[in-house]
N, C-alpha and C positions, 0 to 999 in steps of 0.2 A: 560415463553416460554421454550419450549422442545431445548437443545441446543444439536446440535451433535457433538462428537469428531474429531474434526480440524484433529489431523493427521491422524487419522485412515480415515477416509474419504480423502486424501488426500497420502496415500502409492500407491496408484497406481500408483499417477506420476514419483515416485520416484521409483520405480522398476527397473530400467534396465536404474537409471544413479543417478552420484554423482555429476553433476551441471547441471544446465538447466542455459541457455541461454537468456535471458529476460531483456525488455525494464522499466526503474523505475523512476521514480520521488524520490531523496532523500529530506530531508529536513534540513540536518546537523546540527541537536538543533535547529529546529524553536519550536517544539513543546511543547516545556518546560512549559510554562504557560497548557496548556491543558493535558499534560500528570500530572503535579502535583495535579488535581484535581480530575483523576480518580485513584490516588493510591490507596484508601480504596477498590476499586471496583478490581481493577487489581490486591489484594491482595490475592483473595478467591484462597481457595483449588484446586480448579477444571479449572482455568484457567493458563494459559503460558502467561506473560505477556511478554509483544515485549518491548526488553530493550530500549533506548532513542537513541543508535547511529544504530539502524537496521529498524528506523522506516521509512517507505515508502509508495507508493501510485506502486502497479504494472499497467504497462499497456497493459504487456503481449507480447508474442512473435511476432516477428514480422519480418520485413525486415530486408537488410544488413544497415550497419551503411551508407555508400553512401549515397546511393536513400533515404534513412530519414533524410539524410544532407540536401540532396538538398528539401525534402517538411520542413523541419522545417525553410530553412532561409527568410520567408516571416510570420513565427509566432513570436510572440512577446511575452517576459517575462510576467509572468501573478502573478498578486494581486490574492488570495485567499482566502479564509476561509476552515478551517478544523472543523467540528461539525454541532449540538450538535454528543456529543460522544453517542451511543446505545445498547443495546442488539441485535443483529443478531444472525441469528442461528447456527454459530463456534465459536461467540465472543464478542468481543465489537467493535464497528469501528464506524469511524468518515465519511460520506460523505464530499468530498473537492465539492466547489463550485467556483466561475461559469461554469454549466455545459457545456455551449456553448465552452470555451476557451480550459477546460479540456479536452473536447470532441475532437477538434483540434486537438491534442495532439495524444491523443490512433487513431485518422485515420492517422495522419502524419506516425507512425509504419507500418502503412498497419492493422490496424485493422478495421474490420467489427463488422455487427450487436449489440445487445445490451451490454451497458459498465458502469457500474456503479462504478463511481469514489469514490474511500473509501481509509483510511487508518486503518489499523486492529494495535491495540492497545494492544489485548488480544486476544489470541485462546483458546478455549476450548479443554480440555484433557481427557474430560470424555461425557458420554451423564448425561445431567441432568436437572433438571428444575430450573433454575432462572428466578426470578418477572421481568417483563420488566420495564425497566428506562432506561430514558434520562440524560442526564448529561449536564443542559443550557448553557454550557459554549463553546467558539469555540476560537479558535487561525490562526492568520492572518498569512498566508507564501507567501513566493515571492518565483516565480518558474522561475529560469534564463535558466533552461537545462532541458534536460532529459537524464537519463543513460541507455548502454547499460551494464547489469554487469551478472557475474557469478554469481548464484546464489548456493547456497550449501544448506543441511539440516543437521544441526548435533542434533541429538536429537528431544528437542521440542523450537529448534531456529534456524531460518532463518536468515543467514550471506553472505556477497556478496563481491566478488572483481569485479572493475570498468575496463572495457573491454576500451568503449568511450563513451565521455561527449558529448552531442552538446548543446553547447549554442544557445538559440533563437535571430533570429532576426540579424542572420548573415551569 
């Protein structure tokens, strides 16, 4: 698979700001079993591997923290799966499941149309071709909140301060 460079495709947004604003699913070390398994793969030259405390699921911009108060206190903490891990075409990422719950979620923000729930493990820093593979392994997370956080770009990593938490199902 043709992979294309993550940032460079991705300076635009970053043009004419030094945080963007955005709703995240963290997972504060659940991923540790899954991430210890794509290290050899997250190790190559040509990728940015997304270090263990910055790893997320975005679910993109969205409403004021309020009004997404008030639709998340009727969703309930969700059981997970994160994988298998894959080649896409900026990186490696993992689809989180179940889509229905996840899904909940990214409209609870006020998002529309199509949303594919992933978490990206590795971004690509170059265009280049790597073989596609799966990686069969997946890790179970429990999703109690969602965050509203600042999001920053320093380089070729993505770092965030936490705005506000909402807990679900309250």
């Amino acid at each position: 698979m043709k992979l294309r460079n993550h940032w460079a495709e991705t300076a635009h947004f970053w043009e004419h700001r030094d945080v963007w604003r955005l709703w995240y699913v963290t997972f504060d070390g659940q991923l540790d079993f899954l991430r210890c398994w794509l290290e050899p793969i997250l190790d190559r030259p040509y990728l940015s591997a997304v270090p263990q405390e910055w790893l997320h699921m975005t679910l993109g911009e969205g409403d004021d923290a309020e009004t997404v108060r008030e639709r998340c206190k009727d969703l309930q903490p969700v059981d997970a799966l994160v994988g298998p891990a894959r080649v896409v075409d900026e990186g490696i990422a993992g689809t989180v499941q179940p889509h229905e719950e996840i899904d909940a979620l990214y409209r609870a923000i006020g998002g529309s149309g199509e949303f594919w729930p992933h978490v990206s493990f590795a971004y690509s820093r170059e265009e280049v071709e790597m073989e596609d593979l799966e990686v069969n392994a997946s890790d179970a997370v429990y999703i109690p909140a969602i965050s509203l956080v600042d999001v920053r770009r320093d380089g070729e990593v993505y770092s965030w301060e936490l705005v506000d938490r909402l807990t679900l199902g309250t």
